[in-house]
Structures are given as C-alpha cells and as structure tokens.
mmCIF file of the C-alpha atoms, coordinates in Angstrom:
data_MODEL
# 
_entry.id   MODEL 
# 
loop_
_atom_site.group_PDB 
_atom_site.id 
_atom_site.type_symbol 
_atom_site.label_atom_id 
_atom_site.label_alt_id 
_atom_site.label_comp_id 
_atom_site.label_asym_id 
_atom_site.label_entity_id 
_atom_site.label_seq_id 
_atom_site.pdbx_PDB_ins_code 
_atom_site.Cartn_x 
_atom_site.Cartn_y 
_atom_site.Cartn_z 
_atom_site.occupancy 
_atom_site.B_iso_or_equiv 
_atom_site.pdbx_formal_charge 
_atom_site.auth_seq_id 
_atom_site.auth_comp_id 
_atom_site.auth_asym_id 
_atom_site.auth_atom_id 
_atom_site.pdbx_PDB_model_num 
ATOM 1  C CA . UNK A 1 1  ? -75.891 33.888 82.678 1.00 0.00 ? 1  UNK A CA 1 
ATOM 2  C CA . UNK A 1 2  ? -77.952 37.030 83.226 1.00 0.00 ? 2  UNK A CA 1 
ATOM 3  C CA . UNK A 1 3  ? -79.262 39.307 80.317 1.00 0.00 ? 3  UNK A CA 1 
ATOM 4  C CA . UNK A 1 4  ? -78.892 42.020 82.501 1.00 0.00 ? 4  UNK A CA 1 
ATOM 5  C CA . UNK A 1 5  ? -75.340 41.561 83.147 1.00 0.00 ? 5  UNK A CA 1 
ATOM 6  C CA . UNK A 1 6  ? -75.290 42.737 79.242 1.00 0.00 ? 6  UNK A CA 1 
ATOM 7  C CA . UNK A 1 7  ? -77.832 45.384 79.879 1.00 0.00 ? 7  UNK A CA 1 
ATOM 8  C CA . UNK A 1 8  ? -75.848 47.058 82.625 1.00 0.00 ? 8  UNK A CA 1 
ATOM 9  C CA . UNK A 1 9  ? -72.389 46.558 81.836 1.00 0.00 ? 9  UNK A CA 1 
ATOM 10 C CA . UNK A 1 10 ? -70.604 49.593 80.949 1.00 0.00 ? 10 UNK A CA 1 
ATOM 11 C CA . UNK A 1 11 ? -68.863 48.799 77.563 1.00 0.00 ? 11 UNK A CA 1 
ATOM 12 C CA . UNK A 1 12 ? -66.289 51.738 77.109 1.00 0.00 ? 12 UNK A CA 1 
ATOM 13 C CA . UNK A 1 13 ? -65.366 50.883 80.261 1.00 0.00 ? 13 UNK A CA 1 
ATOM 14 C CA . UNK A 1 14 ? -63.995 47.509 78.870 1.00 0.00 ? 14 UNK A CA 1 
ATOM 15 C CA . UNK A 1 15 ? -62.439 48.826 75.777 1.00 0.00 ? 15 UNK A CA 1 
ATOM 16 C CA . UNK A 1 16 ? -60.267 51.823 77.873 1.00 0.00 ? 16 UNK A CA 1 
ATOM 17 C CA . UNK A 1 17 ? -59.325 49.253 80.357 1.00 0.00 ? 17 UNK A CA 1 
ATOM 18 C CA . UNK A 1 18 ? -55.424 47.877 80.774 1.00 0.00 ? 18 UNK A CA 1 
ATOM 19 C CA . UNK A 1 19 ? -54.815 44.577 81.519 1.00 0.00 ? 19 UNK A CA 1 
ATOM 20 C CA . UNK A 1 20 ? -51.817 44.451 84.033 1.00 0.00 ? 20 UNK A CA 1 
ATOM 21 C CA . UNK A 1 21 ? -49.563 40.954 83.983 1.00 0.00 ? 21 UNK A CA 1 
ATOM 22 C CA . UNK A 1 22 ? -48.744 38.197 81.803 1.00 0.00 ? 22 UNK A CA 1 
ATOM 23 C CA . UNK A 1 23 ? -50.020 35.174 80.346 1.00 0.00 ? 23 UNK A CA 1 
ATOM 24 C CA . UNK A 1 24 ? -49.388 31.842 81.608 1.00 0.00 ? 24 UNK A CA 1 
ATOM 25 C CA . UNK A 1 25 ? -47.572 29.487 78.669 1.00 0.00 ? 25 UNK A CA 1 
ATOM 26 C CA . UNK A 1 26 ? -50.076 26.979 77.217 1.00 0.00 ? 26 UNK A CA 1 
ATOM 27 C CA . UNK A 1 27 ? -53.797 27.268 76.058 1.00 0.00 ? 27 UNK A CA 1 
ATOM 28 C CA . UNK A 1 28 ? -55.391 30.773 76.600 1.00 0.00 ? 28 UNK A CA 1 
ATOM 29 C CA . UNK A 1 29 ? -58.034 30.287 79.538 1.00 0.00 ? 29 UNK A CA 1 
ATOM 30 C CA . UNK A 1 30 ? -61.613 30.439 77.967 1.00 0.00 ? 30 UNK A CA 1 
ATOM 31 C CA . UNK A 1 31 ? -63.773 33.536 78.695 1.00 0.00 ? 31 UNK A CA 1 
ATOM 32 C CA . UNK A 1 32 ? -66.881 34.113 79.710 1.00 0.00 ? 32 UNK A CA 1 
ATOM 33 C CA . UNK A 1 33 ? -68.208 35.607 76.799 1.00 0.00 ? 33 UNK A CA 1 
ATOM 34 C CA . UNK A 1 34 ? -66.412 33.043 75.217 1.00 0.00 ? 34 UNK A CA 1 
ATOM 35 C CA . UNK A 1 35 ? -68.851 30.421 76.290 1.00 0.00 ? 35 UNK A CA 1 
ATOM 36 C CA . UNK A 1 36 ? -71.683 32.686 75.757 1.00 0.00 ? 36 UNK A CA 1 
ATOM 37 C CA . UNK A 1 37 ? -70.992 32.890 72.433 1.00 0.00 ? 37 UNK A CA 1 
ATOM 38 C CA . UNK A 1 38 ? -70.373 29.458 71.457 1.00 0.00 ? 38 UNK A CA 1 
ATOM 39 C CA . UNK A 1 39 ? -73.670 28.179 73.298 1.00 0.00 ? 39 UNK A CA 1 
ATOM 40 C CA . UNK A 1 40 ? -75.685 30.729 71.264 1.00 0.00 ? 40 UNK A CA 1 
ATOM 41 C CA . UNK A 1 41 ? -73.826 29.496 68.135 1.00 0.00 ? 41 UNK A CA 1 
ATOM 42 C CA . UNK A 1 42 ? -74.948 26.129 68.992 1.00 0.00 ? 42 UNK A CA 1 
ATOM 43 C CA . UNK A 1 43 ? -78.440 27.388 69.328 1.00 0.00 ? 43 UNK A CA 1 
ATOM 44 C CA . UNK A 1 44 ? -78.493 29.126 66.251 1.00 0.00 ? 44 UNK A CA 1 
ATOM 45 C CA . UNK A 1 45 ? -79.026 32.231 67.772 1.00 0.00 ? 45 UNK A CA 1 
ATOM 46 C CA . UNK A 1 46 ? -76.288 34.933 65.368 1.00 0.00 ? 46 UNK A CA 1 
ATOM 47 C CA . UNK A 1 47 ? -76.172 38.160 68.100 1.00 0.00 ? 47 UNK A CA 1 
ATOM 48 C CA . UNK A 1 48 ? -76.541 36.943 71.607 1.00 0.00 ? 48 UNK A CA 1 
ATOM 49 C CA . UNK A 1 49 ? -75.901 40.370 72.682 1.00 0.00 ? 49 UNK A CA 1 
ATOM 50 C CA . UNK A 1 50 ? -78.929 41.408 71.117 1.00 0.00 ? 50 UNK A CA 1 
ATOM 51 C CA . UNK A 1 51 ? -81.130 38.874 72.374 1.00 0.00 ? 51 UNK A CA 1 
ATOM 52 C CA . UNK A 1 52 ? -79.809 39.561 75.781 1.00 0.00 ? 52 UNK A CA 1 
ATOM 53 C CA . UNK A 1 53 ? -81.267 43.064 75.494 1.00 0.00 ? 53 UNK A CA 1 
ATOM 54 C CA . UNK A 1 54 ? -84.322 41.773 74.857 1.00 0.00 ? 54 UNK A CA 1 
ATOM 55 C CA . UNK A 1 55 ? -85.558 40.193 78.114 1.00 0.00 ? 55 UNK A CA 1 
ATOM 56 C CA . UNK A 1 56 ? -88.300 37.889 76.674 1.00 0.00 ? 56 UNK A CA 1 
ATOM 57 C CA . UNK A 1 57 ? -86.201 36.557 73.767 1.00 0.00 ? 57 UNK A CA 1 
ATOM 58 C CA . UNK A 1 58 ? -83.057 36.207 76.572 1.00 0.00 ? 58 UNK A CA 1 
ATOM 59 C CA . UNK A 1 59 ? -84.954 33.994 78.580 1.00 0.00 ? 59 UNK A CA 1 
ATOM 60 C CA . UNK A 1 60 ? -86.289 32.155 75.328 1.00 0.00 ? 60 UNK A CA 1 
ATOM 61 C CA . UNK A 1 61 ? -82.512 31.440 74.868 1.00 0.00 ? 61 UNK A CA 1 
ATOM 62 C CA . UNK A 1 62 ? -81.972 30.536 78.121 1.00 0.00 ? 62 UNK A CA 1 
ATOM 63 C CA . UNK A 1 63 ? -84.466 27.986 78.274 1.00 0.00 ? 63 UNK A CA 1 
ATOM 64 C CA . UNK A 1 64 ? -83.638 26.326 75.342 1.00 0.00 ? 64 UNK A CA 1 
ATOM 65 C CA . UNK A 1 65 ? -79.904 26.073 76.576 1.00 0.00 ? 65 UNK A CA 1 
ATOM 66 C CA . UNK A 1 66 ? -80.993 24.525 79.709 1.00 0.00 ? 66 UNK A CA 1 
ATOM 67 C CA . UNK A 1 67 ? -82.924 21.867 77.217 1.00 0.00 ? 67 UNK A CA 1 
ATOM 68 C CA . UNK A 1 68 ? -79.544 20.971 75.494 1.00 0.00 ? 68 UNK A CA 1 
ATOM 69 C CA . UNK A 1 69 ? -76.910 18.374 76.397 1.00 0.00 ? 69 UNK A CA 1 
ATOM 70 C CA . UNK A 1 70 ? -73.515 19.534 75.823 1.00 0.00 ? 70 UNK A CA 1 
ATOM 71 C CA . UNK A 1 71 ? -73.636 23.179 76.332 1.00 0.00 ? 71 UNK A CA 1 
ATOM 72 C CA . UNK A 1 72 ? -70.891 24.725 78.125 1.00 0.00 ? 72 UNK A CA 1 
ATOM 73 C CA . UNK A 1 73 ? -73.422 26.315 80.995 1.00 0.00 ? 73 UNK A CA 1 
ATOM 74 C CA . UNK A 1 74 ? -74.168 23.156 82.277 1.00 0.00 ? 74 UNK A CA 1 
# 
C-alpha cells in the first residue's frame, strides 16, 4: 500500500467507468480498498484517504500496521 497510489489516482475516472461482465455466485471478492479501509478502522485512523495525502502521517499509518498482528496487509 502506497499513499501515492491515492495521490495520483484519477478519481472521476473511477466513478464514469463501466464494469463489463458478471459476478460469480457466492461471496463478493474483497477489494482493495476494502482492506485498506478495514486496517485503518482497526487502527483507529477515521479517513485513510486523508492520511494517505499526507505523506508523513501515511507512513505513520503504515508503520503502525506493520506493528499489528492480524491486519489484512500482512
């Protein structure tokens, strides 16, 4: 996980985007972001967008998630 994957990605890009194909049956496949998201909410951080931005508290973040046991980046 890079904050500058955040930084540089171009966001209406994402949201103009259509998705072409179906969905296999069963549980829905977990997303990047998705994993992002529930390691930050593990570390108490609220936006990790924001703290991406923000390239001394990102890599604050990151080395507190590489502390953890349990985290879904390790």
């Amino acid at each position: 996980m890079h904050g500058a994957t955040i930084r540089f990605i171009p966001t209406r890009k994402f949201l103009v985007a259509l998705v072409e194909g179906r969905r296999q049956r069963g549980r829905l496949k977990l997303r990047w972001e998705d994993g992002v998201m529930e390691d930050a909410r593990k570390l108490g951080e609220r936006n990790w967008r924001n703290a991406a931005r923000n390239r001394d508290s990102w890599q604050k973040l990151l080395k507190t998630a590489l502390a953890q046991k349990g985290l879904l980046c390790q």
